[in-house]
C-alpha positions in Angstrom: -8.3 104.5 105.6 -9.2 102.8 108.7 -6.2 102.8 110.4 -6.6 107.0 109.9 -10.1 107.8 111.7 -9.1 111.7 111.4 -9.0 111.1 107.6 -12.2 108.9 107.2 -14.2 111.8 109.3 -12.9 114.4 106.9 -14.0 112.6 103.9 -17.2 111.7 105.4 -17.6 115.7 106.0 -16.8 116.3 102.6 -19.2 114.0 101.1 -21.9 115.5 103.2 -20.9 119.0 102.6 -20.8 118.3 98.6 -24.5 116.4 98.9 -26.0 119.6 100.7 -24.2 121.6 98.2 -25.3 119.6 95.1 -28.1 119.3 96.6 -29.4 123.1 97.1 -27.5 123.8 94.3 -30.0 121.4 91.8 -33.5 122.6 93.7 -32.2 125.8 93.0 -31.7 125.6 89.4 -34.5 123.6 88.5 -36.8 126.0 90.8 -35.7 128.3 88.3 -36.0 126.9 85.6 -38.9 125.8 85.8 -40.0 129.3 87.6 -39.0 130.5 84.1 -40.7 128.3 82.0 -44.0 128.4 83.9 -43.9 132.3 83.7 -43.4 132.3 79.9 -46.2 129.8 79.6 -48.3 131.9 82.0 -48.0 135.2 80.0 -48.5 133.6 77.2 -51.2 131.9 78.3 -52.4 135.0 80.0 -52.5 136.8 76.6 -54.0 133.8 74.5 -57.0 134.2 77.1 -57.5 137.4 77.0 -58.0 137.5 73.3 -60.4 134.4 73.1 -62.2 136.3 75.7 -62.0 138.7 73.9 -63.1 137.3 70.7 -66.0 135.5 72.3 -66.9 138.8 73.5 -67.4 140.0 70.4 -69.0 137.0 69.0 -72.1 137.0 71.4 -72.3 140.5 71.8 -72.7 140.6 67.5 -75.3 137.4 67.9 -77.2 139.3 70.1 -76.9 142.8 68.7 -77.9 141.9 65.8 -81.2 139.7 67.3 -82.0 142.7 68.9 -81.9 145.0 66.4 -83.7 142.2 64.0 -86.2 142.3 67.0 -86.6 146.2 68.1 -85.3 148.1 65.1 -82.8 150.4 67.0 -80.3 152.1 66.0 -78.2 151.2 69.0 -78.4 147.5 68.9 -77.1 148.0 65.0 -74.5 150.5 66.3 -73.6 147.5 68.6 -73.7 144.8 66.1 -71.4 146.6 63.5 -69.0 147.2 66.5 -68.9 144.2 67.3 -68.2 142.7 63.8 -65.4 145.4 63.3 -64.0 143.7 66.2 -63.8 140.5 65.1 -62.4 141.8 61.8 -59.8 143.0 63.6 -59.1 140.2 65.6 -58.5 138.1 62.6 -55.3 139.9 62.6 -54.0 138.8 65.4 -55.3 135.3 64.6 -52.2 133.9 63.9 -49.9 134.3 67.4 -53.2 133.0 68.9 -52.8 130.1 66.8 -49.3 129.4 67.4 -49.3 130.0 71.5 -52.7 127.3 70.9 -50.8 124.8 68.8 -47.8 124.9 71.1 -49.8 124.2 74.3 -51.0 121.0 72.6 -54.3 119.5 73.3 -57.2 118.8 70.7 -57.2 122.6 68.9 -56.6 121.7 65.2 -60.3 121.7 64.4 -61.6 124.4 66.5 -58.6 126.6 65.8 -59.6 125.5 61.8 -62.9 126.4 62.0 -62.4 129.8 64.3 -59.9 131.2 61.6 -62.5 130.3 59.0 -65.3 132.0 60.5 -62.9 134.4 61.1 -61.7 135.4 57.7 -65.9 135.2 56.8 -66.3 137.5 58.9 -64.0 140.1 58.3 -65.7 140.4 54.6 -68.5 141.4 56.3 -69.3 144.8 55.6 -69.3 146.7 59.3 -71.4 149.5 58.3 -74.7 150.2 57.1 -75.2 146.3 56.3 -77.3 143.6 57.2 -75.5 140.0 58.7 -74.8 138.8 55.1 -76.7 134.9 54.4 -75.3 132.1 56.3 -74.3 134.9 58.8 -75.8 133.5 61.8 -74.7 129.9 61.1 -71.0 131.3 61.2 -71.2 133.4 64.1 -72.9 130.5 66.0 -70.2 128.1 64.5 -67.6 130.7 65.6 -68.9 130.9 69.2 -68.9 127.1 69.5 -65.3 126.5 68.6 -64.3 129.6 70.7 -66.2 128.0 73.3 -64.6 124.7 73.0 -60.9 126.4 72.6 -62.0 127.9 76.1 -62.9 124.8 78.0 -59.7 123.2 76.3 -57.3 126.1 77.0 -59.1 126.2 81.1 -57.5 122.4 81.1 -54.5 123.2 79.8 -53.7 125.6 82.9 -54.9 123.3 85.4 -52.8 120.3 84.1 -49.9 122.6 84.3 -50.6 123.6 87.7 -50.9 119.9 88.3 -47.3 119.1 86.5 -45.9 121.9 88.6 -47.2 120.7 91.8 -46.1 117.2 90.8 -42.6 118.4 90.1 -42.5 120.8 93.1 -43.0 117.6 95.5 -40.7 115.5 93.5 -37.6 118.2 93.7 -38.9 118.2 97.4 -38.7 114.7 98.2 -35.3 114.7 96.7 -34.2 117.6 98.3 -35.0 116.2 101.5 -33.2 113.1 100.8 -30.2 114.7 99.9 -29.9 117.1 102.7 -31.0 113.9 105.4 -27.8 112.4 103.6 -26.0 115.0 103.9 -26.6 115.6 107.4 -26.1 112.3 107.8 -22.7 112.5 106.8 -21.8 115.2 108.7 -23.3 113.6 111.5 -20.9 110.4 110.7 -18.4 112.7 110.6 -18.4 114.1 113.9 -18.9 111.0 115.5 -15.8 110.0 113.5 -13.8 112.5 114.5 -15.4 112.3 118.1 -14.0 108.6 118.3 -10.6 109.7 116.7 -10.3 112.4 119.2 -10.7 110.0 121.9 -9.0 107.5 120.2 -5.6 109.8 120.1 -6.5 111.3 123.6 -6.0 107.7 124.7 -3.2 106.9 122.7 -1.3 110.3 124.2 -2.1 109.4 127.3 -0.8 105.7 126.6 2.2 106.9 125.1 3.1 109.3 128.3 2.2 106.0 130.3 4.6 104.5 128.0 7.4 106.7 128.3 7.1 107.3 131.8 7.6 103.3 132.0 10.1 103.4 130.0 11.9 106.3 132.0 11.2 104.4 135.2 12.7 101.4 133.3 16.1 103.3 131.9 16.6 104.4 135.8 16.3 101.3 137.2 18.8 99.7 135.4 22.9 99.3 136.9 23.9 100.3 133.5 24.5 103.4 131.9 22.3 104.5 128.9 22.8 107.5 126.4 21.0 107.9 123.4 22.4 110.1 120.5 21.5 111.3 117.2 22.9 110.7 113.8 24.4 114.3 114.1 25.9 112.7 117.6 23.6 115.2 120.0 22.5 113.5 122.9 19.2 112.9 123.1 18.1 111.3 126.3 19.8 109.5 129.0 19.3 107.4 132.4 20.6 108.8 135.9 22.8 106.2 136.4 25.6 106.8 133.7 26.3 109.9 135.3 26.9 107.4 138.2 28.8 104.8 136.3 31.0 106.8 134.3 31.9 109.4 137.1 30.4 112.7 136.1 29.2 115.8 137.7 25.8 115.6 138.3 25.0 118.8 136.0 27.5 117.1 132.9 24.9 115.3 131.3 22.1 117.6 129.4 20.0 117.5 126.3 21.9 118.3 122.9 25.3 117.2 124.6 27.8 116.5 121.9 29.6 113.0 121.6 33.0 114.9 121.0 32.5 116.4 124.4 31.5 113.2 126.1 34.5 111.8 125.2 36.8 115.0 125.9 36.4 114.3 129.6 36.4 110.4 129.9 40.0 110.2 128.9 42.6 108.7 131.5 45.6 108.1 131.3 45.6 110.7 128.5 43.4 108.0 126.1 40.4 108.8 125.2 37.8 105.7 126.5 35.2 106.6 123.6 36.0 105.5 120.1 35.8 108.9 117.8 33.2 109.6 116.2 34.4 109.6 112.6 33.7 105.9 113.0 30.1 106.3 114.0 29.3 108.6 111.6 30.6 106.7 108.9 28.7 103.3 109.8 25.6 105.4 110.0 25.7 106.8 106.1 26.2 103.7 105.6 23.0 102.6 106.5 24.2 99.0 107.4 23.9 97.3 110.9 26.8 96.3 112.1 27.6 94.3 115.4 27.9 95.9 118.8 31.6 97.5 119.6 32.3 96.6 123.3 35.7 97.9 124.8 36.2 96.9 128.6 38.4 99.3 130.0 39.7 101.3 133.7 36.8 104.9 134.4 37.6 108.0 135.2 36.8 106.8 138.7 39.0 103.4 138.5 36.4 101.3 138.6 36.3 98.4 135.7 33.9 99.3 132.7 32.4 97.8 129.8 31.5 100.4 127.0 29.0 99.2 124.2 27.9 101.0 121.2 25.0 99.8 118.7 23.6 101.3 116.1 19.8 101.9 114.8 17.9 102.7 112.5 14.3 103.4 111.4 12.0 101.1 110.0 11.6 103.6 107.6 15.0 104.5 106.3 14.9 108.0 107.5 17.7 109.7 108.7 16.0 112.1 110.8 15.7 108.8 113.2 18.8 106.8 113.4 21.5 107.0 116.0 23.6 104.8 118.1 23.0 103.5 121.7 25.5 104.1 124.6 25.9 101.7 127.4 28.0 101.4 130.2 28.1 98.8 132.9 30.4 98.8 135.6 32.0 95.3 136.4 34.4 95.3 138.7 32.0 93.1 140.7 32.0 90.9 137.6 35.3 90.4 137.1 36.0 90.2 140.8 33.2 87.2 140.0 34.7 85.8 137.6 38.5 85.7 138.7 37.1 84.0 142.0 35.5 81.4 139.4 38.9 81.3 137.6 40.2 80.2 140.8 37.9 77.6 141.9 38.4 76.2 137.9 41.9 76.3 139.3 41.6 74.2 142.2 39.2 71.8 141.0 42.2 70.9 138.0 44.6 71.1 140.6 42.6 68.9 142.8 42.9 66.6 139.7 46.4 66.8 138.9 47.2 66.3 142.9 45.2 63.1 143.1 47.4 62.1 140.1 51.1 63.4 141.2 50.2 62.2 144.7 50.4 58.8 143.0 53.6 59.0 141.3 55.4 61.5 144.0 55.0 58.0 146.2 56.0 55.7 143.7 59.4 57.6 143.3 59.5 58.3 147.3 59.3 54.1 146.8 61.8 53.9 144.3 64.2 56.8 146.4 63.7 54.6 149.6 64.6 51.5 148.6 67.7 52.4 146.8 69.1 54.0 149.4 68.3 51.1 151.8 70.0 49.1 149.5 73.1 51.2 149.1 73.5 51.5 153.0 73.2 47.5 153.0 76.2 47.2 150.4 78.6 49.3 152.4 81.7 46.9 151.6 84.3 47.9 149.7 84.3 45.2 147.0 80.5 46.3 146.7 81.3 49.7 145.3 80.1 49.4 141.5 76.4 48.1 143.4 76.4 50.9 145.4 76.7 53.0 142.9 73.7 51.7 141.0 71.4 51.9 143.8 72.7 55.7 144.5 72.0 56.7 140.5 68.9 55.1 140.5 67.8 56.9 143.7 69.0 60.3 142.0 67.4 59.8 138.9 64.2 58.8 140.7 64.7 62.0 142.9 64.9 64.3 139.9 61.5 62.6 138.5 60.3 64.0 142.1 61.6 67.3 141.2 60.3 67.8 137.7 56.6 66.7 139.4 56.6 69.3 142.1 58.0 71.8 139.4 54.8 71.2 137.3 52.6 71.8 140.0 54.0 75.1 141.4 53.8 76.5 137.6 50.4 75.4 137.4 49.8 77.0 140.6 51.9 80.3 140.8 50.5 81.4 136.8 48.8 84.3 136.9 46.3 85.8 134.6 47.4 89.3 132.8 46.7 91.2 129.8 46.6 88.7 127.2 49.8 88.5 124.9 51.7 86.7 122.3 51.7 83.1 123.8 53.8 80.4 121.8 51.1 76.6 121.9 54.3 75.2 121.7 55.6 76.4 124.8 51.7 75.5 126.0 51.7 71.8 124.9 55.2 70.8 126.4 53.9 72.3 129.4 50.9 70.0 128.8 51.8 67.0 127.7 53.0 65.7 131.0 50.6 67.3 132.9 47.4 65.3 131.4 48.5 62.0 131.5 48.1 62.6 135.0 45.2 64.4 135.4 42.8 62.2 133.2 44.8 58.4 133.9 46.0 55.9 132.3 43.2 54.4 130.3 43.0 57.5 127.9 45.6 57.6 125.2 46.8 61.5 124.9 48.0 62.8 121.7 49.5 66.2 121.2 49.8 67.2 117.4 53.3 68.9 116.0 52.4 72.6 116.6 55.9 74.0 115.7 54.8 76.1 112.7 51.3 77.1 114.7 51.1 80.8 115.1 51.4 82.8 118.5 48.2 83.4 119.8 46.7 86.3 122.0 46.2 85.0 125.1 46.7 84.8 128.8 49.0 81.5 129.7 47.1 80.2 132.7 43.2 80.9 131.1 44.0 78.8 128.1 46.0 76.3 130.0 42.9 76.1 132.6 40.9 76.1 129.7 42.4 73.3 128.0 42.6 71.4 131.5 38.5 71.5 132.1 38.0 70.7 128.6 40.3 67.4 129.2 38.4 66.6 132.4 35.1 66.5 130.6 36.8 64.7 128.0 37.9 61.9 130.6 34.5 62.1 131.8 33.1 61.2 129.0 35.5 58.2 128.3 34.9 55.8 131.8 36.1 53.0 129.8 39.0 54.8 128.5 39.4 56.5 124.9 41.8 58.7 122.8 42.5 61.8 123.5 43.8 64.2 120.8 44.5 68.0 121.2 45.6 69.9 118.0 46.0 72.9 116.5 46.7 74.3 113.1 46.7 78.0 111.6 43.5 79.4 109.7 42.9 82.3 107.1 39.8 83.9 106.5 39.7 86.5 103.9 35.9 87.4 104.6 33.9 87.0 107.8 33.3 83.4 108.4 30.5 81.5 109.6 31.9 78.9 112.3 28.8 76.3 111.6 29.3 76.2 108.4 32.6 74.6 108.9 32.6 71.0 107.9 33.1 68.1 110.5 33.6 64.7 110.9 31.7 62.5 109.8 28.6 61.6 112.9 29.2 64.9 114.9 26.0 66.8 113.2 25.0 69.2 116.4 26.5 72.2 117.0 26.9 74.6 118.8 28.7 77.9 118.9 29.5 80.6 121.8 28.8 83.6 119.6 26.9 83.1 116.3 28.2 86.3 114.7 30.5 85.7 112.1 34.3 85.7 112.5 35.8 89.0 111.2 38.3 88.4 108.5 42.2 88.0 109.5 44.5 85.2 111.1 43.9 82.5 113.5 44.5 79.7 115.5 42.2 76.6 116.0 42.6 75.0 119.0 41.3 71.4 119.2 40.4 68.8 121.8 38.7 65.7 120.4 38.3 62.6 122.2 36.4 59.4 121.4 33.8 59.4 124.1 30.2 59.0 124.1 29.4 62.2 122.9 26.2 64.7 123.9 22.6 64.9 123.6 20.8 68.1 122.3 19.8 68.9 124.9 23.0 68.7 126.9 24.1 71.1 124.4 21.4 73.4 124.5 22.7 74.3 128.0 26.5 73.5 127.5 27.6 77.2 128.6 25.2 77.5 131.4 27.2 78.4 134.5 26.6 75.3 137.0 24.7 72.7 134.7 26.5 69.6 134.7 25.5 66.2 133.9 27.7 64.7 136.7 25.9 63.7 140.1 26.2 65.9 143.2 29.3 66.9 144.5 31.0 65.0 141.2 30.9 68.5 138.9 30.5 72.3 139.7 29.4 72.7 136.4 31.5 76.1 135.7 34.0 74.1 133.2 32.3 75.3 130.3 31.1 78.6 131.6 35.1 79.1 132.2 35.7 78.5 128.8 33.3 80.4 127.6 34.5 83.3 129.6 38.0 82.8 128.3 37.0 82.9 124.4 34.7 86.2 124.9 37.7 87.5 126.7 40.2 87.1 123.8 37.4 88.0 121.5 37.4 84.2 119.9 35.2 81.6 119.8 34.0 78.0 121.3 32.5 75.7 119.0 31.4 72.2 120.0 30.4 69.6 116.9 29.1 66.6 119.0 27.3 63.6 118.0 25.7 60.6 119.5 28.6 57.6 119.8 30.4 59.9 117.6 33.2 61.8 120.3 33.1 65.4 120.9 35.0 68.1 119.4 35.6 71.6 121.2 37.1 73.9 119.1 38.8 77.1 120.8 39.5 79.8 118.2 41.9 82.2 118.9 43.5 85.1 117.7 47.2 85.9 116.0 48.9 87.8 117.9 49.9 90.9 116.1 53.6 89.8 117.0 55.6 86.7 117.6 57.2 85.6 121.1 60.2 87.0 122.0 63.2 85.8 122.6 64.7 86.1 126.0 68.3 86.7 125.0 70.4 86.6 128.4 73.6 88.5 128.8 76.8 86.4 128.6 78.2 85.3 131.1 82.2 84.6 132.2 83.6 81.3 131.9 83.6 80.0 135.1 87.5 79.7 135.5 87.6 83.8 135.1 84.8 84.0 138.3 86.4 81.3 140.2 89.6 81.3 140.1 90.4 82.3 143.7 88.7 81.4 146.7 85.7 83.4 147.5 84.0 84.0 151.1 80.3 82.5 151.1 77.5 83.4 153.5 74.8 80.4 153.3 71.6 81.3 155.5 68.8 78.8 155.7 66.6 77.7 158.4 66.6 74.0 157.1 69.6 72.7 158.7 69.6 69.5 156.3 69.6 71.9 153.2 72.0 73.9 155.1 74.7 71.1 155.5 74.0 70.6 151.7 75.0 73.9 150.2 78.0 74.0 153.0 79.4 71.2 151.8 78.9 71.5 148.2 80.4 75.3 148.2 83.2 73.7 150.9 84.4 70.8 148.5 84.4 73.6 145.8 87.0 75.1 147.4 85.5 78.1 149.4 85.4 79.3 152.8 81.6 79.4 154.1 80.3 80.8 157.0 76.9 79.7 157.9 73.3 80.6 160.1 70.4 79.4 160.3 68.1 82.9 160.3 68.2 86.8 159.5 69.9 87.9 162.2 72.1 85.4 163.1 73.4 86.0 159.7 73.8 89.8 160.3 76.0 88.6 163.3 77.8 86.3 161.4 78.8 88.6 158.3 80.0 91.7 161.1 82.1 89.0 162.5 83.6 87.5 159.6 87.1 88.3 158.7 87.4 89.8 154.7 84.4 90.5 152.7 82.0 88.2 152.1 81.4 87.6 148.1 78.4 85.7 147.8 75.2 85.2 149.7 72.7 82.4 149.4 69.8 82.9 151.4 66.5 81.3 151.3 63.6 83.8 151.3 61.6 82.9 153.9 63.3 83.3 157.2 62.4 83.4 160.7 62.7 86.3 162.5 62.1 90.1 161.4 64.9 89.4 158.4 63.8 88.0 155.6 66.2 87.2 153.0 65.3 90.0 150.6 66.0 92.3 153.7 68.8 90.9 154.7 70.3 91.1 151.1 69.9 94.3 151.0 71.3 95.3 154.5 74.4 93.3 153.7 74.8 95.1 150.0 74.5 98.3 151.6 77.7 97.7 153.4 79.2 96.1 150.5 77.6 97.0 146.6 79.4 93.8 145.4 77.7 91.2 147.2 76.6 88.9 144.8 73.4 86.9 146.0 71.4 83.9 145.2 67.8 83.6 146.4 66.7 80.0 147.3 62.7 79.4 147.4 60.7 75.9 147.1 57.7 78.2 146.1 59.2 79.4 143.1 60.4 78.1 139.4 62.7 78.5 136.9 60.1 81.1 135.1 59.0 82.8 138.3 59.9 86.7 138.4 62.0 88.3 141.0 60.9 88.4 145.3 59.3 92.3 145.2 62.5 94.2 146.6 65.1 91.8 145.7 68.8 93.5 144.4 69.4 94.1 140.8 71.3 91.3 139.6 70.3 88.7 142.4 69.4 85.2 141.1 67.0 82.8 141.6 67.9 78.6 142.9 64.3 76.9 142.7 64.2 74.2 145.4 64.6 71.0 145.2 68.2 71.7 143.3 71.0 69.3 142.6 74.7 70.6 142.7 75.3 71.3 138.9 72.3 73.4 139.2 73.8 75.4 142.6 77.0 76.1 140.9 75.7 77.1 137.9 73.9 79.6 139.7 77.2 81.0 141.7 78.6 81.1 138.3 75.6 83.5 137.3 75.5 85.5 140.4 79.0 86.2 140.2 79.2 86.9 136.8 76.3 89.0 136.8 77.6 91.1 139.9 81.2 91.5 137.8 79.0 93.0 135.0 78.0 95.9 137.4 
């Protein structure tokens, strides 16, 4: 009750109301009452006095009647005397309700009221006429007129005691009545001052709760994001000037009672709605169970990037007058702008790594190359043949060592990130498993587990390989002394949602820590592991592991963005990071990932010719590169093959050179980059416009064997990734021609 002032103030009026009411109500009845009883009493009273005053009347007027006539003799005293005796002869009649009234009112009566009705009944033996006052006559008269005079005094008592008893009750009933009415107005008083306070009290807390949600207006328009409110029944119910803003409405769009269904009628592009329907909603909401936010990052009406969020509520209460879901949308192009400039620097602080390491070997082998061939051009004799040869295979097979290393570094470098997709970890750790023995040294022993029977997972190839790369850099740094290294990764089923730190671990790694502590939604996936033996993390080091910048390195040794990258990377995919650390005990980052909902294709390439049906007569070659060392290469190599090659050294001299050539020219093999206005992609295509079977090989040492096709380059064209040996240049011709036959 006294948390409800309005309440307490009506009960408080209601007791005071009843007491006045009780209270009138009582003083009332008992006035009555006793009104009643005091009236009966009077008139009987009234009566029982009038007849002894009447009877002692007629007892002193016989007593002295009758001494008179004793005295004078005259008639008329007799005459009065006998009247008088008649009287009291007839009074004895009435004796008895005298009596009664008498007995009733109490008092000390017995005896006169004995003696009165004796003297009485005497009396009315008496003869009243012609008689004299028989013996003993006088004696009873003057006994009579004693008691009667007694009876009076008593009787004149009796009234004033009642009188008294009347008055005493009358003040009694008063002092009661005031009392009750003082409490009652008391109450009544309390009352008003009750609800006086309470009236106050919810003045203030009206005008506190327009404070309040004119703060919380302010609030919901200050913020970048997009809010909507709506109702169970999917009405909108109040909203924040900025989603109009964010999700590119008309300025009028957005009003009270606006249905869900036609909110996400008009945010549709590309003819898909951006709004999940809201069947879904409803159903979670009957429900009555909260369920996690649904986020869904996606292009606007307006192109710019968006992330839509939708959470439910519902009352403390239960009722379902007052649940509803939230709608938020936030607008992060800048974001990922942000974050794809971070994925960069990640990028260049790995490949800072991986340079310092290739730089290293790339001069060992230029050693090995150098030397060789310094020691072939020493044994130029002829009986020195067989150790000339030796020196020129082991400068070869040191110079293809050179170009697997620069091969790895322009894949790391030209990978871009997309639209995750099925991604084979086996595809992932051969691309790794050369690449970290470099990057984090010698000292560390790296193990790759068998993952041939892992699933594909749903990611992008260069996030999870920069991923994996800054979690192997922090692993190195945690090992100065050298350690083991050990990156895994096996397949998981979870037929509920799973808790992730419940897990077990090994044995020493009892902190943990997780990226998202909601559970993992049932289904298939992949576990991703990097372990390595180092020195492990305090708590709190992993209290701020996925802060963006905290790193435990000195200045300029860490950015401290490793773990914000991979934390980035997981939310991205939808996954999760889970670190299990442990003082002396290693660390253990767990990347869990996705199935994808279908396995990696297979690239199935169309057959080819045999070479002897492409070959077989001599073919007209155009070689045009700027390089004239590479130049002499490919001339000579397609000359000792057997064709005839013309040769230039840019766009345009090449244009000269194929309008002056005798016969068609077959094939062309043109390096990209030019100098001049012609590139090769333009020059390509101004030659095949004057001949549509021009075969042509593009020749880059900025692309791989994976890299997709020069925007603009011809249908059927193929790609020669520098450096290139001869097997690999022929095998190419073979391709372009056989490819150009095909057409």
């Amino acid at each position: 009750m006294a948390r409800h002032p309005a309440r307490r103030a009506h009960i408080l009026a209601l007791i005071g109301a009843g007491l006045l009411i009780v209270t009138f109500g009582t003083m009332g009845i008992e006035l009555g009452n006793e009104m009643a009883r005091h009236g009966d009493l009077d008139r009987q009273s009234t009566a029982a006095g009038s007849y002894l005053r009447n009877l002692h009347h007629a007892t002193s007027e016989a007593r002295i009647c009758h001494y008179a006539w004793l005295a004078k003799g005259q008639e008329r005293d007799q005459t009065c005397y006998e009247r008088a005796i008649a009287q009291l002869a007839t009074a004895r009649q009435d004796f008895t309700g005298f009596k009664a009234v008498q007995k009733r009112e109490g008092g000390e009566r017995s005896e006169p009221l004995n003696a009165v009705e004796s003297a009485l009944t005497q009396i009315a033996g008496w003869k009243t006429t012609g008689g004299a006052i028989p013996e003993g006559g006088e004696q009873v008269l003057g006994t009579l007129d004693d008691n009667l005079s007694v009876l009076s005094r008593v009787s004149t008592l009796d009234q004033a005691d009642r009188v008294a008893n009347m008055v005493r009750n009358t003040s009694w009933q008063r002092r009661l009545g005031l009392l009750g009415i003082l409490t009652g107005v008391l109450s009544l008083i309390s009352a008003g001052w009750v609800l006086d306070r309470s009236s106050l009290a919810a003045a203030r807390a009206e005008a506190s709760s327009r404070d309040l949600a004119l703060r919380l207006r302010a609030t919901l328009d200050s913020l970048s994001l997009g809010v909507a409110l709506f109702g169970a029944d999917g009405r909108l119910w109040h909203w924040n000037e900025q989603l109009g803003t964010v999700l590119g409405l008309e300025k009028d769009f957005l009003k009270l009672g606006l249905s869900y269904e036609e909110l996400s009628a008009v945010l549709v592009v590309g003819g898909v709605p951006l709004l999940e329907p809201f069947e879904h909603i409803e159903a979670s909401l009957l429900k009555g169970e909260s369920a996690p936010p649904v986020m869904v990052e996606c292009h606007g009406i307006n192109g710019a990037d968006l992330e839509l969020c939708r959470t439910l509520f519902f009352a403390p209460d239960g009722a379902a007058e007052r649940r509803g879901f939230v709608l938020t949308a936030a607008d992060i192009t800048l974001r990922l702008r942000s974050e794809r400039a971070l994925g960069e620097a990640q990028k260049l602080r790995a490949l800072g790594q991986l340079t310092a390491g290739i730089a290293h070997d790339f001069k060992n082998l230029l050693t090995v190359i150098l030397g060789n061939l310094e020691l072939a051009a020493d044994h130029d004799q002829p009986d020195h043949v067989e150790q000339r040869q030796e020196y020129l295979s082991a400068a070869t097979h040191a110079g293809r060592r050179s170009e697997a290393l620069t091969g790895q570094l322009l894949s790391f470098m030209r990978r871009q990130s997309s639209t995750p997709d099925s991604l084979s970890l086996a595809d992932l750790f051969s691309f790794l498993s050369g690449l970290l023995g470099r990057i984090i040294g010698s000292r560390i022993v790296v193990e790759c587990g068998d993952v041939s029977g892992v699933w594909s997972v749903r990611a992008d190839p260069a996030q999870l390989e920069s991923a994996v790369l800054n979690l192997a850099i922090n692993a190195r740094d945690a090992m100065p002394k050298g350690g083991r290294l050990r990156i895994a990764a096996r397949n998981v089923t979870f037929s509920v949602n799973a808790d992730l730190m419940s897990l077990p671990v090994e044995e020493g790694r009892t902190m943990r820590v997780v990226s998202d502590p909601t559970p993992l939604t049932a289904g298939d996936w992949v576990r991703l592991d990097v372990i390595d033996s180092g020195c492990g993390m305090t708590k709190e080091v992993l209290a701020h592991l996925f802060e963006p910048f905290f790193t435990t390195k000195g200045e300029g040794a860490g950015t401290g963005l490793g773990m914000a990258m991979v934390l980035a990377f997981s939310q991205q995919v939808r996954g999760r990071v889970v670190v299990a650390t442990g003082s002396s005990s290693g660390t253990e980052v767990s990347l869990w990932l996705p199935r994808a909902v279908t396995d990696v294709k297979e690239v199935v390439l169309p057959k080819s010719q045999p070479v002897a049906q492409i070959q077989e007569r001599q073919m007209q070659v155009l070689v045009v590169e700027d390089d004239a060392a590479i130049r002499d290469i490919v001339v000579t190599i397609l000359s000792m093959a057997g064709h005839r090659v013309l040769e230039a050294g840019d766009g345009e001299q090449a244009f000269d050179v194929a309008a002056a050539a005798k016969g068609r020219i077959d094939l062309l093999v043109t390096d990209i980059q030019l100098p001049g206005p012609l590139d090769g992609v333009t020059l390509s295509r101004v030659l095949a416009g004057r001949d549509a079977g021009l075969a042509v090989i593009y020749m880059s040492g900025e692309i791989t064997a994976d890299s997709p096709p020069p925007p603009g380059a011809l249908e059927g064209a193929r790609l020669l990734a520098k450096p290139f040996r001869r097997d690999g240049l022929m095998q190419a011709v073979t391709t372009a021609l056989s490819a150009r036959a095909g057409v």
